[in-house]
N, C-alpha and C positions, 0 to 999 in steps of 0.2 A: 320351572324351566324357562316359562316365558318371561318373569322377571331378571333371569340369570342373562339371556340374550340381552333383553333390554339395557341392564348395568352395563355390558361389553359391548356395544352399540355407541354407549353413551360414551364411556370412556379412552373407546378409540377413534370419538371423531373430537373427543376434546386432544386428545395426543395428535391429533394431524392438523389443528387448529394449532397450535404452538410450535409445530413444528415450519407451520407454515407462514405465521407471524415471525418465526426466529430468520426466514429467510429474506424478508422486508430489510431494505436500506434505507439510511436517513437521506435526503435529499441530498447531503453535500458527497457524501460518499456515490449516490446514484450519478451525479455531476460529473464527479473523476474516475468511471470506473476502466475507461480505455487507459490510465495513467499505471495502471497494475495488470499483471499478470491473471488470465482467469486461474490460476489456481488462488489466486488471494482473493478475488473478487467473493466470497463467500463473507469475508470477517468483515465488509463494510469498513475498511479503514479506507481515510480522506486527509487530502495534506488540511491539516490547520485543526486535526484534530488536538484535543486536549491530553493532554499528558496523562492526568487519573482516567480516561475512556480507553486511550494505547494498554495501559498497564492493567485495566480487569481484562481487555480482549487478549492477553498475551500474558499470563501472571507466569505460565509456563517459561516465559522466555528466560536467557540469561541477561540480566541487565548489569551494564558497566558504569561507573560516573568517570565523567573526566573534566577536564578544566572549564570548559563552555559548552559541551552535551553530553548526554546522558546516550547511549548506544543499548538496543537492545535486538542480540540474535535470538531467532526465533529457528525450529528444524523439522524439519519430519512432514515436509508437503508432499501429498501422490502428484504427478506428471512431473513437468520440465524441473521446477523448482527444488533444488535442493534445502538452501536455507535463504533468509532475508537477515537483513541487518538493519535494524529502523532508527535512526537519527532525532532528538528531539532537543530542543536548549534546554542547558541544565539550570536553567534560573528558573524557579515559577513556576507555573504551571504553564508553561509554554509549549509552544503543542508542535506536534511533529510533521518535521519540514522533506525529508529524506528516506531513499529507502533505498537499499544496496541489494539488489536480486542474483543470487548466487545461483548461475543455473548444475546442473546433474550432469550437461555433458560440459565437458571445458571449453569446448569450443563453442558451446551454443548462447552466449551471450549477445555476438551480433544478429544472429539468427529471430534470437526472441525479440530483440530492439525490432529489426524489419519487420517480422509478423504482425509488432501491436501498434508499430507506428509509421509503417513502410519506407522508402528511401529518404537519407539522414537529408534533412532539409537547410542545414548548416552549414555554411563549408563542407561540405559531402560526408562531416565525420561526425554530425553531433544532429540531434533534433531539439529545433528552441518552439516553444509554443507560446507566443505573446500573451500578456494577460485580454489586452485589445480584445484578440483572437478568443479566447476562452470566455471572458468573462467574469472568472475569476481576481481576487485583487492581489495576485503575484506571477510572476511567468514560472514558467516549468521551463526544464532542460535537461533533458536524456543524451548521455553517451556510454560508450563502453569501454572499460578498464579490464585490461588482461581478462578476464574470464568473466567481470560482470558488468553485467546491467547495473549504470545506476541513474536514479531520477530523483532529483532534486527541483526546488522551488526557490524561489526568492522571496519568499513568506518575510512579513516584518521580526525583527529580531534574530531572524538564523544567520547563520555563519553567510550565503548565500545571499543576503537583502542587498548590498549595493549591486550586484548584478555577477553573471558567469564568467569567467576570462577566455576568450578564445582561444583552439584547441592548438596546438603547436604541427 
């Protein structure tokens, strides 16, 4: 009996040891994680991740090829999030620049922009985060499109590298 405890002892501190290792971020993902929504902040995705790291954390997703990226939705998040749509260049292993946050209520896309990045710092309708500012080596720029959020980067080689156009 007391060896029977002991095996179950053992074995449920190695399962909460992995579980709590699986909840560890890589540095660049810990970097960006105000740039995502906390219902995503769990998957440790980061702009500039690699294309083969996007596609084992999302194998689930539906992915599309198209002439210069590769598009992939992902669905089924609990809270705000309905679904995402992650952006990545289809050359390469080029790693993903973009991420289209489809929220659950239709209106709540400017909502979630204010919550995770408060009043639009842009022209009143957009948020630009310098690289200066970040640190990072691309700028970020959030706005919102009929019902989403969406936040993009100007990572080298994305559609986004020469810079954002200002909003109309």
């Amino acid at each position: 009996m007391k060896v029977l405890k002991s095996i179950s002892v053992i074995i449920i501190a190695i399962l909460l040891m992995q579980c709590g290792s699986s909840k560890k971020l890589s540095k660049p993902a810990k970097s960006q994680l105000k740039y995502f929504p906390a219902e995503l902040q769990e998957y440790g995705l980061y702009f500039g991740m690699p294309k083969s790291e996007l596609h084992a954390k999302f194998s689930e997703g539906k992915f599309n090829s198209e002439d210069f990226r590769e598009t992939v939705l992902v669905e089924g998040f609990d809270g705000r999030v309905k679904a995402v749509g992650l952006y990545l260049d289809a050359e390469n292993d080029k790693p993903f620049y973009e991420i289209i946050i489809i929220p659950k209520d239709d209106a709540s896309g400017q909502k979630m922009a204010e919550a995770m990045f408060g009043q639009a710092n842009y022209m009143n309708k957009e948020w630009r985060f310098s690289k200066e500012k970040t640190g990072f080596d691309f700028d970020i720029g959030a706005w919102v499109f009929k019902n989403k959020l969406i936040v993009a980067t100007t990572l080298k080689g994305s559609e986004w590298e020469p810079g954002f156009t200002d909003p109309k």
